[in-house]
N, C-alpha and C positions, 0 to 999 in steps of 0.2 A: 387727270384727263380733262380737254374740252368739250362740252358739249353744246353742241345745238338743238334747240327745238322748233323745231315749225309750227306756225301757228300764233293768233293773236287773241285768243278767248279766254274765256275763266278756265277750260281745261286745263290749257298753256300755262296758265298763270299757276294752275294748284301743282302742274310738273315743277315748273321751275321754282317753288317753295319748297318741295318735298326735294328734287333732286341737289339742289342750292347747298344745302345740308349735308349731305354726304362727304367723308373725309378723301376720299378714290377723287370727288370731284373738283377741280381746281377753277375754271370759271363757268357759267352758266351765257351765252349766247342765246338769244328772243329773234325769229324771223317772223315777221317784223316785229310783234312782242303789242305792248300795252303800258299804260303808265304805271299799273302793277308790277307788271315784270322787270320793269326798269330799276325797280327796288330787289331784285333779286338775281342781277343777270344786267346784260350789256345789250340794248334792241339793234337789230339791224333793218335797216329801213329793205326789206325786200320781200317778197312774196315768195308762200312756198311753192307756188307753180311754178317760178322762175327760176328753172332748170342751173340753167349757167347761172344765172347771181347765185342761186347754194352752193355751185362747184368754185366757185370763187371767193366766196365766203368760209369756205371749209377749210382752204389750200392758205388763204392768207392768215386764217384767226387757229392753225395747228388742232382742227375739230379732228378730237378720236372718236368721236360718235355723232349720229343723228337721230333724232326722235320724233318720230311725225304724228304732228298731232290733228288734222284733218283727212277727211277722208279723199278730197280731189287730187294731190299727188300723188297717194297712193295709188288711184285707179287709173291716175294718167301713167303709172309706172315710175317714179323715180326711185323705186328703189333697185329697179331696171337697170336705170340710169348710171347708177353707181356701178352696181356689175360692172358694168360695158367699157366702163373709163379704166385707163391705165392708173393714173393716178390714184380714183376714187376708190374701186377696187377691196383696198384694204381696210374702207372705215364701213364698221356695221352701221346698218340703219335699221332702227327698231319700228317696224313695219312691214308686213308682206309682199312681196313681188308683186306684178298685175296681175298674174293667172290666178293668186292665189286671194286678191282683195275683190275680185268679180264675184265673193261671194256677198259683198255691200256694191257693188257696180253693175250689179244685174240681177234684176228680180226674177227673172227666167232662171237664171243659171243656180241661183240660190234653192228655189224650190224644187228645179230638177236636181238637184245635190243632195235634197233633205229626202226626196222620193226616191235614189237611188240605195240611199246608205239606212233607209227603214225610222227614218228619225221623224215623229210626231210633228206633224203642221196641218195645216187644214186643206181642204181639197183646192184643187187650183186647176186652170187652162191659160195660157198664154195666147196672142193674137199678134199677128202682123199687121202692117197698113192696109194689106191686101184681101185681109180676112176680118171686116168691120161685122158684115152678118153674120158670120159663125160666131163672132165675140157676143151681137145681143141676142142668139138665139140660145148660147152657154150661159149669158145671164140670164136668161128665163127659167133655166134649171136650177137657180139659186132662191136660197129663202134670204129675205131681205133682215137688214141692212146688207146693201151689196159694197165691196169693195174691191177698189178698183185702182191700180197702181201703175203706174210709169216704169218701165225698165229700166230706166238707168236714175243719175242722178238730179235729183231736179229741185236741187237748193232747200228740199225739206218739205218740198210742196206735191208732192208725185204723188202722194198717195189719201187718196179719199176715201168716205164713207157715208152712203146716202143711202135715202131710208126707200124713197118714191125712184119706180123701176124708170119713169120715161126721164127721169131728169140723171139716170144711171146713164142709161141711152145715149143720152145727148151730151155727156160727157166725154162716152167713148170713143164718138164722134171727133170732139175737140180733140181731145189726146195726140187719136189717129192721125189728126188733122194739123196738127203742129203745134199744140198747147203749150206742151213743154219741150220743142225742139225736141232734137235729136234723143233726147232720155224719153220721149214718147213713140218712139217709132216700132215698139213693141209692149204690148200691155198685159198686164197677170190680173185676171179676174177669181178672188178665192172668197171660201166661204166663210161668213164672220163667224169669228167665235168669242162665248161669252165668259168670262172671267175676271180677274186681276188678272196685270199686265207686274212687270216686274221684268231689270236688267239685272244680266250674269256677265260676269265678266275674267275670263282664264288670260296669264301671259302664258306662251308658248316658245317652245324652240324650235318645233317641228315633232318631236319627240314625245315628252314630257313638258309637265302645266304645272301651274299652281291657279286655282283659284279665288280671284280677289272677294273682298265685302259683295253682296250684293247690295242693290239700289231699287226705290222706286221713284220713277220722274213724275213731271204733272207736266203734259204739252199744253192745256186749254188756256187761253187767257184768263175766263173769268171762273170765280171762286164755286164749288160745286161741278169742277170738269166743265162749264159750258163755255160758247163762244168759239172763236180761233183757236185753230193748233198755233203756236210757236215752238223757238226751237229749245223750250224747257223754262219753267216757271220757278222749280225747287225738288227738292230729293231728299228720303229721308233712306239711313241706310243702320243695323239691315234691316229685313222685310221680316214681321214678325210672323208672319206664314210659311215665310222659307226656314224650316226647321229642320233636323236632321233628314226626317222622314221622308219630306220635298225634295230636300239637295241631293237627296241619297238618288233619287230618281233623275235628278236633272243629269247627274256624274254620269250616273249607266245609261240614258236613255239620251240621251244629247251631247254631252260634252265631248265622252269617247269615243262617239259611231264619230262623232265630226273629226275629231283630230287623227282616228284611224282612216277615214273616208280621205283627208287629205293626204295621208302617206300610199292610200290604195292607188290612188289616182295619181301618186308620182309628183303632186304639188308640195311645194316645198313653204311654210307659213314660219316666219320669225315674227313678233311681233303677241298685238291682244289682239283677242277675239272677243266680242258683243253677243251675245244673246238675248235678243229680244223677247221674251218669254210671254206666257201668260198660263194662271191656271184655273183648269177646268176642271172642276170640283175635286181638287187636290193629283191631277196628273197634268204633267208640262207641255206644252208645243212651244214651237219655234215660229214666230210671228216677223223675224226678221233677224237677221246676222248684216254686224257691222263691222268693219277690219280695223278699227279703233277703241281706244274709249268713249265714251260718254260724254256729253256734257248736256245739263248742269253736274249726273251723275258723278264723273271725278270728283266734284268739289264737296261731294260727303264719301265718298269713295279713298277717296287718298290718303284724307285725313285721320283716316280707319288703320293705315299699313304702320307699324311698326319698327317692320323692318324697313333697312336701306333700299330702298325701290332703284339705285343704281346696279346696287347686286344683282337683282330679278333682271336686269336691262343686261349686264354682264353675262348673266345664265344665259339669258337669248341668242347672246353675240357668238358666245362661244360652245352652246349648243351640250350646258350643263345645267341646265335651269335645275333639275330634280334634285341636286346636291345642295342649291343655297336653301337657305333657313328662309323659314315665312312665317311674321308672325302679325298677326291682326290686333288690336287695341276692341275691349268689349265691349265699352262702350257708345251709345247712340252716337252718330252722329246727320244732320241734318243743313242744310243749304234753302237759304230761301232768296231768290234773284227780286232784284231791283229794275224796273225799265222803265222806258223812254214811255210817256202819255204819247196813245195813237197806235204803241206797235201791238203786234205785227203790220198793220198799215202803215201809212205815212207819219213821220215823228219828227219832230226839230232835235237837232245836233246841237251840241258850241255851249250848254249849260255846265257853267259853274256846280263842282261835287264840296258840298261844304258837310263837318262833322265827322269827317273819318278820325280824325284827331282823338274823337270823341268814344270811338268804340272800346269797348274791352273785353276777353275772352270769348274772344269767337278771333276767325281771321276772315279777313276779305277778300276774295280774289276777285280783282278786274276783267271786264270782259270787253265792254264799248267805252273804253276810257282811252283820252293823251292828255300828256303835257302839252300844254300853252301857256306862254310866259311867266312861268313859275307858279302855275294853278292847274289842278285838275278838270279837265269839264269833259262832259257826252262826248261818245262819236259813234254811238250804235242804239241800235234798240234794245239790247241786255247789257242792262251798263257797269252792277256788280253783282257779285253774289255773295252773300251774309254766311259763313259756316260755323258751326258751334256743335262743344261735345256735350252730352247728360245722362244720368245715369237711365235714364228712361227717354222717348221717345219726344213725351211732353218737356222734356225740362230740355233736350238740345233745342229745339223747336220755341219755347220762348226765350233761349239765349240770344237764338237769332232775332226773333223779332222786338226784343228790345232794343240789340245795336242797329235793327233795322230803322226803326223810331228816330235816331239820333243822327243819320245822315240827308240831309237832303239836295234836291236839286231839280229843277223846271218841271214838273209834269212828273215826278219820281210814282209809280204805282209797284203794288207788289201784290199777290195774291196771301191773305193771310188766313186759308185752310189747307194748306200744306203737310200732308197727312192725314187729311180729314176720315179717308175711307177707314184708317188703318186704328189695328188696335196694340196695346202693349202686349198683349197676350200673346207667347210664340208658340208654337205647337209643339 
């Protein structure tokens, strides 16, 4: 079979490695892909919002599958799309309808879904444009850090965390006021909670799951969690806290209220589910659901599956996921990202990637990388990520960062305590 993937990141990149592989799979198709992917699969120069270029891409290149790998088509609906077309119709796409990805496309709709169905998160009120004082007279009921979020999607920037109430205030203000466009025109004010943070991640049919590795990410740029969020530093997977005992709770107390909550409600979800977790003195909340994977998570996530991850994609298609085999690899594994001097700010592009030549046992997957004229260089502010396995925590995590040593390019930074909070101890 053909496949397509959406998507130009190190996610995309660690799918089309992992699914490349597969015997079921015959070519691997990149929209629009990376200089990574290119080694793995055929790029096509198109966007995955571009509705018609996928319908046309799909019909011309005999795609029997699609795999979405961000979250914006998803929520704009193409897997709608497909439905709706005569042609389209027949090829699954691995990803959720819209009514069913509104639980990462709408911050309201998410915590009113986790309130309905008794599933652990933290107290919240949502606000309209029209309702700016009731928003800061609800955050005066809160103990600080307050946090304060964007309804809808807003490029990874929607959601804050401030410690001083008036500068809380004056945000809600902007929001309301058009901060982040239309993904601000409704705002969830909830109460912070303190823990470890940690991604779960189930593929689904609608049905029946399987459970992938869990992950932890690191969003801050600089080393110690401080500074800017971006949109992931490094991941080490799994969490040596999520032990039987933990997972045992997330299965019963998250995983099934959700995937029963969307059969109650009549929604129908093909595709992965995210869970943004965190724990609070060893019991789970739901801190955010994403209708994707991960990234940088994929990129110590995937390298963990064992089995044919085209199979799991097949279970989804045809709505037998609970009959394939899943089997995970025990060992550590661990991703540490590379980026562009400046990001999350402003960053130069066009930089020559010299030393990949050079790596060994680990794999690389690309994120802000093309070809030009027979040379790799930048094109984004997370330009690769380093992955590596060990029998411990410590030993993936220096495999990484020794091939991370060996590659360089303009302004290359990396954060190198990646894992720092965590320990080898699992419960």
């Amino acid at each position: 079979m053909n496949l397509l993937i959406l998507g130009s990141g190190g996610r995309e990149h660690a799918l089309a490695w992992k699914l490349s592989g597969s015997r079921k799979v015959s070519r691997v198709f990149i929209a629009p892909g990376n200089a990574g992917t290119a080694e793995c699969g055929t790029n096509l120069d198109i966007s995955p919002d571009n509705f018609a270029g996928v319908r046309q891409a799909v019909i011309e290149n005999g795609i029997g599958m699609v795999v979405v790998g961000p979250e914006a088509p998803l929520v704009s609906g193409i897997h709608d799309f497909f439905l709706e077309d005569d042609i389209l119709r027949t090829v699954p796409v691995i990803g959720p309808v819209k009514k069913a990805a509104m639980l990462e496309g709408s911050k309201d709709f998410a915590k009113a879904f986790l309130t309905r169905h008794n599933i652990p998160t933290s107290r919240y009120q949502s606000f309209g444009k029209s309702s700016e004082k009731e928003a800061i007279s609800f955050l005066g009921t809160m103990d600080p850090p307050y946090v304060i979020k964007a309804d809808g999607l807003a490029a990874g920037k929607g959601v804050l965390i401030i410690d001083d109430i008036a500068e809380a205030e004056n945000e809600i203000r902007a929001i309301l006021g058009g901060k982040f466009g239309n993904a601000g025109n409704r705002i969830v004010i909830e109460q912070f909670l303190r823990g470890t943070e940690l991604s779960v991640f189930i593929a689904t049919d609608g049905r029946s799951y399987k459970i992938l590795p869990e992950a932890k990410d690191y969003k801050r740029i600089g080393e110690g969690d401080k500074g800017l969020n971006t949109g992931g530093m490094g991941a080490v997977s799994p969490v040596p806290f999520a032990g039987k005992v933990f997972m045992e709770k997330v299965r019963t107390r998250i995983i099934d209220p959700t995937v029963n909550g969307l059969i109650e409600e009549g929604i129908e979800y093909k595709g992965f589910i995210f869970f943004g977790l965190i724990n609070v003195d060893g019991d789970p909340y739901v801190i955010e659901y994403n209708a994707r994977l991960g990234d940088p998570e994929s990129e110590a996530v995937i390298p963990r599956i064992r089995s044919d991850l085209f199979e799991l994609m097949e279970g989804i298609a045809q709505g037998n996921l609970g009959e394939r085999e899943f089997l995970t690899d025990e060992r550590f594994a661990a991703t540490v990202m590379l980026v562009s001097g400046g990001y999350p700010g402003s960053f130069g592009k066009g930089y020559k990637i010299e030393g990949l030549d050079r790596t060994s046992g680990c794999v690389i997957f690309h994120a802000g990388t093309k070809n030009e004229e027979d040379k790799i260089i930048t094109s984004g502010g997370r330009v690769l990520s380093v992955s590596a396995w060990g029998n411990s925590m410590g030993e993936a995590l220096d495999l990484c960062y020794r091939n991370a040593a060996l590659i360089s390019f303009t302004g290359k930074y990396c954060r190198n305590d990646i894992g720092f909070d965590l320990n080898n101890n699992a419960e």
